[in-house]
N, C-alpha and C positions, 0 to 999 in steps of 0.2 A: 504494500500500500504506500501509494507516494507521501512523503513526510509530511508536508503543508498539510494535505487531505486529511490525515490524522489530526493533524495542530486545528483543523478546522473543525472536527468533530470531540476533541477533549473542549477546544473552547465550546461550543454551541450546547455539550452535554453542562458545563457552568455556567451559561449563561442559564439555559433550565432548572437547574436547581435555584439558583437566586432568587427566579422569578415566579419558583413554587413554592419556597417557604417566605413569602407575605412579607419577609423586612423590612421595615420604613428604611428606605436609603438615604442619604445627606445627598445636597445637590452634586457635589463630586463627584461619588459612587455613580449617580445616575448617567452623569454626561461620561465616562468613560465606557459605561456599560452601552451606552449608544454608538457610539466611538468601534467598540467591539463588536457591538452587530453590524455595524457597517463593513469593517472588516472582517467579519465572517464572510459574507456575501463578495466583496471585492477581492480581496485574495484570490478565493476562487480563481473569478474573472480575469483575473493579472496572469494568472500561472494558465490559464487556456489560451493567453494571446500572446502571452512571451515570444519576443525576438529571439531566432535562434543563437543570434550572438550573447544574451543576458541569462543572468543564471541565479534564481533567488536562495539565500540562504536562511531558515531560522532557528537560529541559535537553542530558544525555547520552544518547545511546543505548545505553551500555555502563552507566549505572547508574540501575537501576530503584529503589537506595533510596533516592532525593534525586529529590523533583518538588515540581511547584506544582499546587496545584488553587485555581482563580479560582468562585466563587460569585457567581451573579446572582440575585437572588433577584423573583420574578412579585410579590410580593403584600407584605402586610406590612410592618411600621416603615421596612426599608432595601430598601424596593423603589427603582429606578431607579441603586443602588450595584453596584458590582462589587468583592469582596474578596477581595483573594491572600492564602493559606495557603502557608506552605512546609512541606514534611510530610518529615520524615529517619528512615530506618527504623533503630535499633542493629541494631553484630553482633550480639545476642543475640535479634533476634525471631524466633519466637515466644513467649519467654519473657515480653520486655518489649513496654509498646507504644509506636506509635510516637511520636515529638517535634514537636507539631504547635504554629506560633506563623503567629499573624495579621500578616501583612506591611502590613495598611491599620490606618490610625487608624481608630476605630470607637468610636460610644459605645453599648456595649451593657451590661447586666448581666454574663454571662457571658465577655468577653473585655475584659482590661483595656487601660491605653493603650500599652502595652508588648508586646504582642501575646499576653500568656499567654492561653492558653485552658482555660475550663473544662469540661468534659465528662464524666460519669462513666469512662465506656471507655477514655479515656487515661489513666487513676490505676494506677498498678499494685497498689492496694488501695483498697475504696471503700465506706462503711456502709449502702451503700444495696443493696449484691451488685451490681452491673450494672459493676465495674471491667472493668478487663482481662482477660482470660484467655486461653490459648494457642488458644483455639477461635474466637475474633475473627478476621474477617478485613479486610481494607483496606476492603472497600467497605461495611463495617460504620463504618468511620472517618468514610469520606465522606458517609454517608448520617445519622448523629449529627452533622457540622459542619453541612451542609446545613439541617437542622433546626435548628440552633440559631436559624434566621434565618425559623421560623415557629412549631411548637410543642414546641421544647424551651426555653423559655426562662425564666428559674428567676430570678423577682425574689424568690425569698425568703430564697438561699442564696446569694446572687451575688458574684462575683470583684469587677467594679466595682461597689463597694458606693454610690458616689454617682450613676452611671447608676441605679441599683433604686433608692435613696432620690428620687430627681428623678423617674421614674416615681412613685413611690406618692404624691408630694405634688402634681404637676401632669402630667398624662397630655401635653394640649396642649402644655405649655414642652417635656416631654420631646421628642416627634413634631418640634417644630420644632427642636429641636437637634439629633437623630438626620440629618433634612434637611441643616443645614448640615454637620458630620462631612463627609454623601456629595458636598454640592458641593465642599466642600475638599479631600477626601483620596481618596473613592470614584469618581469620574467618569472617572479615566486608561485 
């Protein structure tokens, strides 16, 4: 039985019990337990539409809002790299979105050496309209990080502003640097 599938059905067997034994809950408890039904239902979803290059990991089987997704990417700059994402869902999603930070050194435009990442869809406001919105869902996340590492990549408005500037002055120096990055940092 695939792992998530299980994590999907210990969680959903807890959410049952909760909501049979009558507990008055604090507003916390509630808004996570919402949180949780959402992802029960989304996960799912994410893992039936997953990009063959992305790969979700969770850690716990009892919490679907703390995983890894590792990106391989076929083609492009950081082909032959493999990059972990830790993705953290708040109690408040769907409101907010998720907390998504690059675990691998990477020299990209859009993800700095710190792991931020840039994406419209994780902004919980964004001038371009394409932020966040309660109508997003996880495999919506996966499939904009995924892309970042073929045709989302935005040297014009970029995070790491010296990844975009080292692109637009030498394409070459940049490709060879991107290179070394994945033998140092992307190869584990």
């Amino acid at each position: 039985m695939n792992k998530s599938l299980q994590n999907m059905i210990t969680l959903s067997k807890k959410l049952k019990q909760q909501s049979s034994t009558g507990k008055k809950e604090n507003e916390e408890n509630k808004r996570i337990s919402i949180r949780d039904k959402l992802l029960v239902k989304e996960v799912q979803e994410m893992e039936e539409h997953l990009p063959k290059t992305c790969k979700v990991n969770f850690e716990d089987p009892n919490t679907l809002h703390k995983f890894s997704l590792i990106i391989t990417p076929e083609d492009g700059f950081w082909h032959g790299g493999k990059f972990k994402f830790t993705i953290n869902i708040p109690d408040e999603y769907n409101i907010l979105p998720p907390v998504v930070t690059c675990q691998t050194r990477i020299w990209h435009p859009n993800i700095d050496e710190e792991g931020e990442v840039c994406l419209s869809l994780l902004r919980q406001s964004s001038y371009d309209s394409l932020g966040w919105a309660p109508t997003r869902r996880l495999k919506d996340v996966i499939w904009g990080l995924n892309s970042l590492f073929a045709d989302l990549l935005n040297f014009d408005d970029p995070l790491n502003v010296d990844a975009a500037d080292h692109y637009s002055r030498n394409k070459e120096s940049f490709k060879t640097k991107v290179k070394e990055y994945i033998t140092m940092y992307a190869t584990r």
